[in-house]
C-alpha positions as CSV (number, residue, x, y, z in Angstrom):
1,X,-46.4,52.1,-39.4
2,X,-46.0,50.1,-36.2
3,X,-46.5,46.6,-37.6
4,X,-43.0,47.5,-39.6
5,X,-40.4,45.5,-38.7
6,X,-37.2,47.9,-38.2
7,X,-35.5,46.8,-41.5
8,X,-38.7,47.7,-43.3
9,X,-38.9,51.1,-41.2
10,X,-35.0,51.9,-41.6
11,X,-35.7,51.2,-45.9
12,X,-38.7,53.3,-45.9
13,X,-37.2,56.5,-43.8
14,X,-33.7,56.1,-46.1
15,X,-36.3,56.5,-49.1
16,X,-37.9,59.1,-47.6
17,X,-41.4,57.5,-47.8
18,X,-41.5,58.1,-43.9
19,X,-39.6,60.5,-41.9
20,X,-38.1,59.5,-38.1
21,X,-40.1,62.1,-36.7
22,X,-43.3,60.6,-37.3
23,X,-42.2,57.3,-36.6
24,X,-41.1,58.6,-33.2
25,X,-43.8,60.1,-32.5
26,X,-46.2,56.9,-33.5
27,X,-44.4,54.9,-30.8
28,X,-45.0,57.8,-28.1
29,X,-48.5,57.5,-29.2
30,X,-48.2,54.1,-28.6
31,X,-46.7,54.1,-25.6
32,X,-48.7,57.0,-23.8
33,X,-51.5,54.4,-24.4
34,X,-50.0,50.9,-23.2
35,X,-47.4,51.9,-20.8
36,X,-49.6,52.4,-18.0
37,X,-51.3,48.3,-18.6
38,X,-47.8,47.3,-19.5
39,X,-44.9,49.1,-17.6
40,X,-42.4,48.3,-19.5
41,X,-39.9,51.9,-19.3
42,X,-37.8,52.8,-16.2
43,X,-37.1,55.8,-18.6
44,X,-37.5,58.1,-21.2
45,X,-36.2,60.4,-23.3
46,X,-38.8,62.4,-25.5
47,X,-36.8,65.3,-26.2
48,X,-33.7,63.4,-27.1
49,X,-35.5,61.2,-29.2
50,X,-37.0,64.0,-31.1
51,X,-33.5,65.6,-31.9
52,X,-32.2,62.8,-32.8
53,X,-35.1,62.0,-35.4
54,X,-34.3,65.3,-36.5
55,X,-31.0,65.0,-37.6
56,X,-31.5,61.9,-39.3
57,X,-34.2,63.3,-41.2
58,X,-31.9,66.4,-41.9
59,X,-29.1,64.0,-42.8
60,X,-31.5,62.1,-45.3
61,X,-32.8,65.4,-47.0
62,X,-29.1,66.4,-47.5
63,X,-28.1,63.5,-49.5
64,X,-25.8,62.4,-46.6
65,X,-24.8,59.0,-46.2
66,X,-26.7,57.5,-42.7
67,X,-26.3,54.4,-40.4
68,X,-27.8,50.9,-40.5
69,X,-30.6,51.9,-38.2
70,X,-31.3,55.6,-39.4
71,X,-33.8,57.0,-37.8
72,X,-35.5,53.6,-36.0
73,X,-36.9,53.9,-32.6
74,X,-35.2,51.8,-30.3
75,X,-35.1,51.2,-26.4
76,X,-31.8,50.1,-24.1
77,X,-32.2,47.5,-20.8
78,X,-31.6,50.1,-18.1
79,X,-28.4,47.9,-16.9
80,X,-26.3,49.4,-19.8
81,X,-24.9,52.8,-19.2
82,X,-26.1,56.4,-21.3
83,X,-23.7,59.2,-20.7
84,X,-26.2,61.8,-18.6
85,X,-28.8,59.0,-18.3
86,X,-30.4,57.4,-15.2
87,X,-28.9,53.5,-15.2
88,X,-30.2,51.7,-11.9
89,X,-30.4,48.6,-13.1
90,X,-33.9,48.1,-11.6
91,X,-32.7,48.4,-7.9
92,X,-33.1,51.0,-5.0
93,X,-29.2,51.3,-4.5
94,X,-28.6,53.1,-8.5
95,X,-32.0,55.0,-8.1
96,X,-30.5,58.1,-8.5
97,X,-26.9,57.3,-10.5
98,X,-26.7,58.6,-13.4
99,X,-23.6,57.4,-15.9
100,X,-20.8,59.5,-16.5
101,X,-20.3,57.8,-20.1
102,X,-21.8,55.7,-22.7
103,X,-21.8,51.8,-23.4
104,X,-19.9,50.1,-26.2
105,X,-23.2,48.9,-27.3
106,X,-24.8,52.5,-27.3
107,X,-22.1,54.0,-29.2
108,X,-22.6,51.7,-31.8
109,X,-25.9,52.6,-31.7
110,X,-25.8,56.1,-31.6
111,X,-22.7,55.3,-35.1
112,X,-25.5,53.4,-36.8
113,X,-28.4,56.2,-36.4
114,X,-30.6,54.5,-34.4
115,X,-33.1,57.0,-32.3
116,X,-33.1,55.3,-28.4
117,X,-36.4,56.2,-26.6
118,X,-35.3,55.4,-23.2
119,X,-34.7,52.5,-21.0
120,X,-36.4,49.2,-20.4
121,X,-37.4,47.7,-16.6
122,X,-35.6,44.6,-15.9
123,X,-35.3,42.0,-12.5
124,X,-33.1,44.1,-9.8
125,X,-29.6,43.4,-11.5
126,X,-30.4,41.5,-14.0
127,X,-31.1,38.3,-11.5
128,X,-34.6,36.7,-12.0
129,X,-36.6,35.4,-14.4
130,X,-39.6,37.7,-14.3
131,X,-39.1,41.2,-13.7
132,X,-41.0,40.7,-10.5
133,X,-37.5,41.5,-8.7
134,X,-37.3,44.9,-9.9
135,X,-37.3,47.3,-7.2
136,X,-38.8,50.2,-8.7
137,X,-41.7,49.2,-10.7
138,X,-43.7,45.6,-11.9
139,X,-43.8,44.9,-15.9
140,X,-46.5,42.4,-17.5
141,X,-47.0,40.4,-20.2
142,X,-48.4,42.1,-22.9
143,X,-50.3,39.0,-24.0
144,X,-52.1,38.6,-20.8
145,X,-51.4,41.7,-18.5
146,X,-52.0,39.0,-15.1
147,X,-48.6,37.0,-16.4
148,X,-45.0,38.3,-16.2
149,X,-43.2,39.2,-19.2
150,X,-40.3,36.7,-18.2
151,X,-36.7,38.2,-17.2
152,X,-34.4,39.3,-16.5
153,X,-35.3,41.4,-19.7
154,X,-38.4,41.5,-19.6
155,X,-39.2,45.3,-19.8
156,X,-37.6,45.0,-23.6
157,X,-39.2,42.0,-24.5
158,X,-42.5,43.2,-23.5
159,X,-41.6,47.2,-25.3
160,X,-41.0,45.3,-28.2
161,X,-44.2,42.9,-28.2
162,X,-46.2,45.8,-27.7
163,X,-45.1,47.8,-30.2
164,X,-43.5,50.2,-27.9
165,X,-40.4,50.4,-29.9
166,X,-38.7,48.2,-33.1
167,X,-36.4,46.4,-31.2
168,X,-34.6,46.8,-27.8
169,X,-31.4,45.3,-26.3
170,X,-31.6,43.1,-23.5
171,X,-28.6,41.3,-21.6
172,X,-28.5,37.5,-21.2
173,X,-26.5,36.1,-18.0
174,X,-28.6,32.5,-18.3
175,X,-31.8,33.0,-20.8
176,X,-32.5,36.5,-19.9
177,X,-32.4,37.3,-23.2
178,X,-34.4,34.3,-24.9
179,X,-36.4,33.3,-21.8
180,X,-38.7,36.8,-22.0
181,X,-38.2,36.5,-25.9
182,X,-40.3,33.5,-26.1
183,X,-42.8,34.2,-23.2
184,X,-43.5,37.5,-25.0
185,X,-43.3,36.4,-28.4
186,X,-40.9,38.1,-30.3
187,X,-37.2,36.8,-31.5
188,X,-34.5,37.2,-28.8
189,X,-30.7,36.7,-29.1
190,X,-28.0,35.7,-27.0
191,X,-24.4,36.1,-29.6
192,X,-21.2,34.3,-28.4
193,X,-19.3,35.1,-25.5
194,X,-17.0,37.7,-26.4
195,X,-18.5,38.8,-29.6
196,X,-20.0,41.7,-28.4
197,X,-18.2,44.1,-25.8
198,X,-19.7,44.2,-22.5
199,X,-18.4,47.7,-21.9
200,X,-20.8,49.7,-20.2
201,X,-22.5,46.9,-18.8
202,X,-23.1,46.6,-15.1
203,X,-22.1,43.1,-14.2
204,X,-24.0,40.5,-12.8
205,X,-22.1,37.3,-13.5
206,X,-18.9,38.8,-15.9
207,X,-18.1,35.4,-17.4
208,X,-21.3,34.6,-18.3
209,X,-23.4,38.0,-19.3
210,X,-23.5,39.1,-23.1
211,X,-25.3,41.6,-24.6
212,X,-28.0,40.9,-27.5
213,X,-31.1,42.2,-29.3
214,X,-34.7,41.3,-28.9
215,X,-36.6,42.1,-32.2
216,X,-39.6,41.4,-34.3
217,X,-38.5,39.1,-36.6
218,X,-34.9,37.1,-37.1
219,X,-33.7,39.7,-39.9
220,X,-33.8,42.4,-37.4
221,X,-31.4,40.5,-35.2
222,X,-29.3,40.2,-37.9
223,X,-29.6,43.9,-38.1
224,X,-28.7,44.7,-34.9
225,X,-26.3,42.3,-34.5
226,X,-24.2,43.3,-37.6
227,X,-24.0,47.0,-35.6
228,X,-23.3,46.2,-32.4
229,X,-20.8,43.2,-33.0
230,X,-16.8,43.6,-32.9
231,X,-13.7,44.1,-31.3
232,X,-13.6,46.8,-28.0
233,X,-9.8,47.2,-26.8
234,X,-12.2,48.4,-23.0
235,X,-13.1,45.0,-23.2
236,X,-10.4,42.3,-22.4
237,X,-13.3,39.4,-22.7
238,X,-13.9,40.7,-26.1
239,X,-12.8,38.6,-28.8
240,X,-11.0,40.2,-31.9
241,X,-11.8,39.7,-35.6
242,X,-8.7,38.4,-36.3
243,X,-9.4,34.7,-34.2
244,X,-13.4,35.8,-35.1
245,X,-14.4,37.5,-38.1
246,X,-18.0,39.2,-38.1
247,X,-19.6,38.2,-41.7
248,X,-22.4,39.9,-42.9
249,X,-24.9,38.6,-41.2
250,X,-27.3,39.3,-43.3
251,X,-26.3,38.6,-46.5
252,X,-27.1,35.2,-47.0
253,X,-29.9,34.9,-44.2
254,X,-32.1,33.7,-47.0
255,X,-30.4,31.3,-48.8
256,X,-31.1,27.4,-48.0
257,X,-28.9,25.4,-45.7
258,X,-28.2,22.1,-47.5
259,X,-27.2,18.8,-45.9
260,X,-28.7,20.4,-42.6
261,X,-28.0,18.0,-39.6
262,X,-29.9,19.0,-36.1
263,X,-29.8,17.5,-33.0
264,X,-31.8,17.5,-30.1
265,X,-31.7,15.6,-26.7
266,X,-34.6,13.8,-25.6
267,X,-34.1,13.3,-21.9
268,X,-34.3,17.0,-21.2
269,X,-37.6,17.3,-22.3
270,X,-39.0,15.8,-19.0
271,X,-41.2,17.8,-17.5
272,X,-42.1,20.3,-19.6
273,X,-45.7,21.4,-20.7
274,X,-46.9,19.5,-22.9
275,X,-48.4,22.3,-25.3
276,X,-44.8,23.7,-25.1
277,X,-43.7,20.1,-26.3
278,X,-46.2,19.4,-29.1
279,X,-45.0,22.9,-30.2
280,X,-41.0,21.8,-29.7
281,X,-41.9,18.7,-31.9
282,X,-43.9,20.2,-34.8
283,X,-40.8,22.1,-34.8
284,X,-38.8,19.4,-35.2
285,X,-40.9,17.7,-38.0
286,X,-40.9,20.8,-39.6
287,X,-37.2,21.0,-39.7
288,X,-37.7,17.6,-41.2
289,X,-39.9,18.4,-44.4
290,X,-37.2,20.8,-45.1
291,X,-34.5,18.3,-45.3
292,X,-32.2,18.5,-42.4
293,X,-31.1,15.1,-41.3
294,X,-32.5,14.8,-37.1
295,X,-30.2,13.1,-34.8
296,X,-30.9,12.2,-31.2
297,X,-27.5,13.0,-28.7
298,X,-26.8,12.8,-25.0
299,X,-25.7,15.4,-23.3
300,X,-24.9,14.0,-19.3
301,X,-23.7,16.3,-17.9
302,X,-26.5,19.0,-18.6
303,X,-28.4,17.8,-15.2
304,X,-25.6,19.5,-13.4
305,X,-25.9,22.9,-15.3
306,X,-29.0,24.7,-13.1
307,X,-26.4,23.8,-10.0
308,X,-23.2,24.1,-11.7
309,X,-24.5,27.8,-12.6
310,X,-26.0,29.1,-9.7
311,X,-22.7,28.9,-7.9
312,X,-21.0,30.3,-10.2
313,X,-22.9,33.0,-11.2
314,X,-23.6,33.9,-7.7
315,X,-19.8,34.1,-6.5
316,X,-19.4,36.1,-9.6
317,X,-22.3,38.3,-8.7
318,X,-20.9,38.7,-4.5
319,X,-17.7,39.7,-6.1
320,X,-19.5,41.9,-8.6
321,X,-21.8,43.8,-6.3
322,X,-19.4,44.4,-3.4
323,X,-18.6,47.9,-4.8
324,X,-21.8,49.2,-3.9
325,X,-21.1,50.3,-0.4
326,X,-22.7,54.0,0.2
327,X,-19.6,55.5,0.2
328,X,-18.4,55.7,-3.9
329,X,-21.8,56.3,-5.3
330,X,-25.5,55.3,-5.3
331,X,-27.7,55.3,-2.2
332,X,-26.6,56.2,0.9
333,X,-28.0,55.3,3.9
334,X,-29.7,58.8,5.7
335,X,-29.4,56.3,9.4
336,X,-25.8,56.0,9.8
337,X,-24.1,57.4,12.6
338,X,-20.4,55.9,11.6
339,X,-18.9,54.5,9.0
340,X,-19.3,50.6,9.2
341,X,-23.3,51.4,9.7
342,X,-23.1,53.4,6.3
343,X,-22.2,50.2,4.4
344,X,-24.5,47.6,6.3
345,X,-27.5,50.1,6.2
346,X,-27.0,51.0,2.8
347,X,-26.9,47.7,1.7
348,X,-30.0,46.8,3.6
349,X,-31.7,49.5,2.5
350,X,-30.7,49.5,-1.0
351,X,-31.0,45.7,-2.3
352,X,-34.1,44.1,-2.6
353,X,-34.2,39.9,-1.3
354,X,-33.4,38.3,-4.2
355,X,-30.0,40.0,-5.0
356,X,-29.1,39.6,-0.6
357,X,-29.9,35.6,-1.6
358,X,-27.7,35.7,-4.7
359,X,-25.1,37.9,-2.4
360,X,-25.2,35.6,0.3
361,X,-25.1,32.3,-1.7
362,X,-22.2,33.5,-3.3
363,X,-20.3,34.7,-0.3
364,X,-20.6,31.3,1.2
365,X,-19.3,29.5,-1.9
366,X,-16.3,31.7,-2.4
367,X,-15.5,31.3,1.6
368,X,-12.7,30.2,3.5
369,X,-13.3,26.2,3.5
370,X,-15.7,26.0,0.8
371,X,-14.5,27.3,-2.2
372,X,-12.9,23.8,-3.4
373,X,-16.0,22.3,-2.3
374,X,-18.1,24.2,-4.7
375,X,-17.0,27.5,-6.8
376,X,-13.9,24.9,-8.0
377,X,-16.2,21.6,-8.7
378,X,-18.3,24.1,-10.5
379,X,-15.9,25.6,-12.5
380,X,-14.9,21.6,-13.6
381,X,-18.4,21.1,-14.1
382,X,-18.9,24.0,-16.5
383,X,-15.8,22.9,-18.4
384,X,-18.0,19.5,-18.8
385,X,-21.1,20.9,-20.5
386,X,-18.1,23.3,-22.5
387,X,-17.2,19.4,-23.4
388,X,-20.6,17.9,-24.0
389,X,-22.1,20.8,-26.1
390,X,-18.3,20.5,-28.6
391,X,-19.1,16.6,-29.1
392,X,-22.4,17.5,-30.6
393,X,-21.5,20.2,-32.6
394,X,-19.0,17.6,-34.0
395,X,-21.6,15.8,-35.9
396,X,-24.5,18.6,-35.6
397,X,-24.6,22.3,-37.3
398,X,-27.2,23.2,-34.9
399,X,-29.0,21.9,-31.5
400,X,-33.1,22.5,-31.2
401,X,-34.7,22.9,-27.2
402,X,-37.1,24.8,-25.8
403,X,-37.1,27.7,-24.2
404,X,-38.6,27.3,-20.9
405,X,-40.3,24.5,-19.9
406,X,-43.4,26.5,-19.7
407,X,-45.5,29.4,-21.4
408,X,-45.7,33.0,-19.4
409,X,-46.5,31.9,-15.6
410,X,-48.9,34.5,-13.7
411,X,-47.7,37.1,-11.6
412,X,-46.6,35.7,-7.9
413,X,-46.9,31.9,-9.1
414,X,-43.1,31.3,-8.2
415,X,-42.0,34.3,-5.9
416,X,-42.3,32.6,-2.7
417,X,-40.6,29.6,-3.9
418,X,-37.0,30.9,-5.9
419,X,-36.3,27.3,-6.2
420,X,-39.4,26.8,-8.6
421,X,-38.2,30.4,-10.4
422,X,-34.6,29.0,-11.0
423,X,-36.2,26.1,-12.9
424,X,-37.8,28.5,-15.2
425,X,-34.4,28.9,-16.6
426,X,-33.5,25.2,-17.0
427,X,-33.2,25.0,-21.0
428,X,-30.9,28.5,-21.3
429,X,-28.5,28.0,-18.3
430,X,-26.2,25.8,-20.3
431,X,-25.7,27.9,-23.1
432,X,-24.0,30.4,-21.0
433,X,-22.1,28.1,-19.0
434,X,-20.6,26.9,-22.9
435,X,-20.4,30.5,-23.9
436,X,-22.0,29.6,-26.9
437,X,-24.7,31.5,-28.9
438,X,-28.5,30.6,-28.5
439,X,-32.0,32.5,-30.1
440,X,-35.4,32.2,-29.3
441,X,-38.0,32.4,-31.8
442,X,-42.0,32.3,-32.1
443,X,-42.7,28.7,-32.4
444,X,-46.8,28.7,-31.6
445,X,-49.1,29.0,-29.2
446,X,-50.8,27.1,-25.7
447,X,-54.5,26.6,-25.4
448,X,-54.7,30.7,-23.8
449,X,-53.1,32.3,-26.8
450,X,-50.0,32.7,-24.9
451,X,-46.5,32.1,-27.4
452,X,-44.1,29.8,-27.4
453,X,-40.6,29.5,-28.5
454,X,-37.8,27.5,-30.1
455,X,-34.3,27.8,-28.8
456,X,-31.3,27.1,-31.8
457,X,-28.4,26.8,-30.4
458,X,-24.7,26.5,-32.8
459,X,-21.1,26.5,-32.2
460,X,-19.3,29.4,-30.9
461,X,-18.9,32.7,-33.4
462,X,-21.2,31.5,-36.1
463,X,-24.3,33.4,-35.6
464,X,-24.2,33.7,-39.1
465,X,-25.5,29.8,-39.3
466,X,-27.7,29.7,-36.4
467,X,-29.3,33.1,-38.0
468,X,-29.9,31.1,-41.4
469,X,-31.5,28.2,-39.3
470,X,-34.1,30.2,-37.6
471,X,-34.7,32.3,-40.9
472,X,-35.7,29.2,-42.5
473,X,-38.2,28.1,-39.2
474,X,-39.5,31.8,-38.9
475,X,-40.2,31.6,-43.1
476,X,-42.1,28.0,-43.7
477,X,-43.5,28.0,-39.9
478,X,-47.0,29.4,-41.2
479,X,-47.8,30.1,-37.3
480,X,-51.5,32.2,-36.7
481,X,-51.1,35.8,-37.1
482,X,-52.1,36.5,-33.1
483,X,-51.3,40.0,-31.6
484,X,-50.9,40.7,-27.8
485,X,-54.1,41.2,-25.8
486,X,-52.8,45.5,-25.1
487,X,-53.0,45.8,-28.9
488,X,-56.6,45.3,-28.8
C-alpha cells in the first residue's frame, strides 16, 4: 500500500478496494518506525487524521460524491497556518503559536478530502537550504541519514521519500521547493507566481514565495495542483482566472508534445558535479531521441541572480519579520525588566543566526543611504533576468538545468561557511526572481546511490506544458528502481 502513488491510492479508496483508515494507519506504522532516523514532523495529528479517514470512508459507503484526494494521507510545511494547530515555522519565537485560522492552501485541502497527518520540519523561516537552520529539531536525508534532506523544505521532501505520507506541500522562496525535491528524490513543484494564494502563509520574501506540492511522481503534482490552484480575493498577489485560466492539468499529461523545442544554457553549468552533469546531459539527449529540437541560449544576466536575490529577499524578509516583537504574540522574553528590553531580548532569544544574518542584511540594504545603492539596482536587475528568461521562451517551450550543482551534501559541510550554502541554490534563484514556474524531477543517481534531479522550467501560467514535459522525461527515463537507505 505504501509504494501507491496518491492517484493510485485516491482510485483504489473511491472503489473501495482500500479504506482511508487503513491507509492512515499504514503511514503511522511507517512513520512510528523511520521518524526517529529521519525527523521529518514538527507535528502530528493522529486523532484528527483518524476522523477525518472516517468520514471519507463513511462518505464513500454512502454513495456520496468525495474530493480529488479522498481519503489520501498528506502532510503540510509547518510555515502554513491550521486553525488550532501549532505553526512555528521551525523557529524558537512561534514555538508555542498556534493559528487562529486555516490557509488557502489547507482549505482546499480539507474541500478536496485529503486526510493531513501533521506538519513537516523546515529551515527556521523558510531561509536555508538544508533544514539544518531549524531551531527545533535536525531532519536527514532519507537516502543517507549523515546528509541533509536539502531545504528549506526539506522535512516534506524527506516525509515523502520515506514514505511517510503521499505527498506534502512545501513552499518555494528560491528552490526550497525543487532543491530538497531532487536531493531526496521525489518530484517537487514550484507553480507561477500568483497562481496559487499565499494566504496563510508566513512570509519570508512576499514577492518571491509560492506555495507547491512535493510528490511521488509528476501525475500527483498535477493532482495537487489542480486542487490547490485558483483565484483567493485574501490574496491581492493572486492572479484571477480571468487573465489565467487553470486547465485541467491532468487531462492531457500523457499525450505527446510535438515540434518540442528546449533550451538550455551552457555557461551555467560551470562548476557543477560532474555526476550531476553527465546526468543533466543524458537528460538532454534523451529529450533528443524523443524529438524535441535542442537549442543553446544565453542568458547574461543570470550571473547577477544569487546577488540580485539575496538583497531582495532579505529586505523583504527584515520588513517581513519585524512583527515579531514579544509584545503581539509568540515568545516573550521571561528577562525583561521594561519594554524596549522585551523586544531586543525576545528577538535574541527567539531567532536562531541565520534569520539575525538575513535580518541584518536586509536592514542595511533597505537603510537610509543605501537603498538606491542596492535594494533599487536589484530590483532593476531582477527585471533583467524577468527580460532574459522572456527572450528564450520566445523561441523555446521549455528551459532544461539542474537542480543544484550538487547531490545531498553531509550534515555541517556548509554551516560554517553561509556563502558556500547560498550557492547551493544557484540554479533555482532565478526562477523566483522571473516569477515563473520550475519542477524538479528524478533524473538518476551519483556513484553513492544518492538522486539527482532535472529542473524544467516554462513560461509563466502554463504548468499545464511544463507538466507534459516532465511526464514525458519521468515515462521513457528507464532510471534504476533504488529506494532510500530507511526503507531498508
Amino acid at each position: 500500500m505504501l509504494e501507491l502513488t496518491a492517484r493510485q491510492l485516491r482510485d483504489r479508496i473511491v472503489r473501495r478496494d482500500i479504506c482511508s483508515v487503513e491507509a492512515v494507519e499504514a503511514v503511522f506504522a511507517q512513520i512510528d518506525k523511520s521518524e526517529p532516523t529521519v525527523g521529518a514532523y514538527l507535528t502530528l495529528d493522529r486523532t484528527g487524521a483518524m476522523e477525518a479517514a472516517r468520514r471519507v470512508d463513511e462518505k464513500i459507503a454512502a454513495g456520496n460524491s468525495v474530493g480529488a484526494l479522498a481519503g489520501v494521507p498528506m502532510a503540510i510545511k509547518d510555515n502554513l497556518c491550521r486553525q488550532g494547530a501549532a505553526t512555528t515555522c521551525g523557529s524558537k519565537i512561534l514555538a508555542n503559536f498556534h493559528s487562529p485560522y486555516d490557509a488557502h492552501v489547507v482549505e482546499r485541502l480539507h474541500a478536496a478530502d485529503a486526510v493531513i497527518l501533521g506538519k513537516t520540519n523546515l529551515d527556521e523561516f523558510a531561509m536555508g537550504s538544508s533544514t539544518e537552520n531549524s531551531g527545533l529539531k535536525r531532519t536527514v536525508n532519507p537516502w543517507d541519514p549523515t546528509r541533509v534532506p536539502g531545504g528549506s523544505s526539506g522535512g516534506s521532501a524527506a516525509a515523502v521519500a520515506a514514505r511517510m505520507c503521499y505527498a506534502a506541500l512545501g513552499s518555494d522562496t528560491g528552490g526550497s521547493i525543487r532543491q530538497p525535491a531532487s536531493f531526496c528524490g521525489v518530484v517537487g513543484l514550484k507553480p507561477t507566481y500568483g497562481r496559487v494564494s499565499r494566504y496563510g502563509l508566513v512570509a519570508y520574501g512576499s514577492s518571491l514565495d509560492q506555495i507547491g506540492p512535493l510528490t511521488r511522481d509528476v501525475a500527483d503534482s498535477a493532482l495537487i495542483l489542480q486542487v490547490i490552484a485558483g483565484h483567493d480575493l485574501r490574496d491581492s498577489t493572486s492572479v484571477s482566472e480571468e487573465i489565467a485560466p487553470i486547465p485541467d492539468y491532468s487531462a492531457h499529461l500523457d499525450d505527446p508534445l510535438k515540434g518540442l523545442r528546449i533550451a538550455f544554457v551552457p555557461h551555467l553549468n560551470e562548476g557543477a558535479d560532474p555526476q550531476v552533469l553527465a546526468a543533466f546531459q543524458n537528460a538532454v539527449e534523451l529529450y533528443r531521441s524523443l524529438g524535441a529540437n535542442i537549442v543553446e541560449v544565453r542568458m547574461p544576466h543570470l550571473d547577477y541572480a544569487i546577488a540580485c536575490y539575496y538583497v531582495i529577499a532579505t529586505a523583504e524578509a527584515s520588513s517581513n519579520l519585524s512583527r515579531y516583537d514579544g509584545v503581539h504574540y509568540g515568545h516573550r522574553s521571561k528577562k525583561a525588566d521594561e519594554f524596549a528590553q522585551v523586544y531586543n531580548l525576545s528577538r535574541a532569544e527567539g531567532f536562531g543566526a541565520e534569520v539575525k544574518r538575513r535580518i541584518m542584511l536586509g536592514t542595511y540594504a533597505l537603510s537610509s543611504g543605501y537603498y538606491d545603492a542596492y535594494y533599487l539596482k536589484a530590483l532593476k536587475v531582477r527585471n533583467l533576468i524577468r527580460q532574459d528568461f522572456s527572450r528564450v521562451f520566445e523561441q523555446a517551450d521549455c528551459i532544461l538545468m539542474p537542480v543544484a550543482p550538487s547531490t545531498a551534501f553531509g550534515l555541517g559541510e556548509k554551516t560554517a561557511d553561509p556563502l558556500q550554502m547560498y550557492l547551493a541554490d544557484i540554479y533555482t534563484i532565478a526562477v523566483n526572481l522571473a516569477g515563473i514556474p520550475g519542477i524538479s524531477v528524478p533524473c538518476g543517481f551519483d556513484d553513492h546511490g544518492l538522486p539527482i534531479g532535472l529542473q524544467i522550467l516554462s513560461g509563466p501560467f502554463t504548468e499545464d506544458k511544463l507538466l507534459r514535459v516532465a511526464r514525458m522525461f519521468e515515462k521513457t527515463a528507464n532510471l534504476p528502481q533504488r529506494v532510500p537507505a530507511v526503507l531498508g
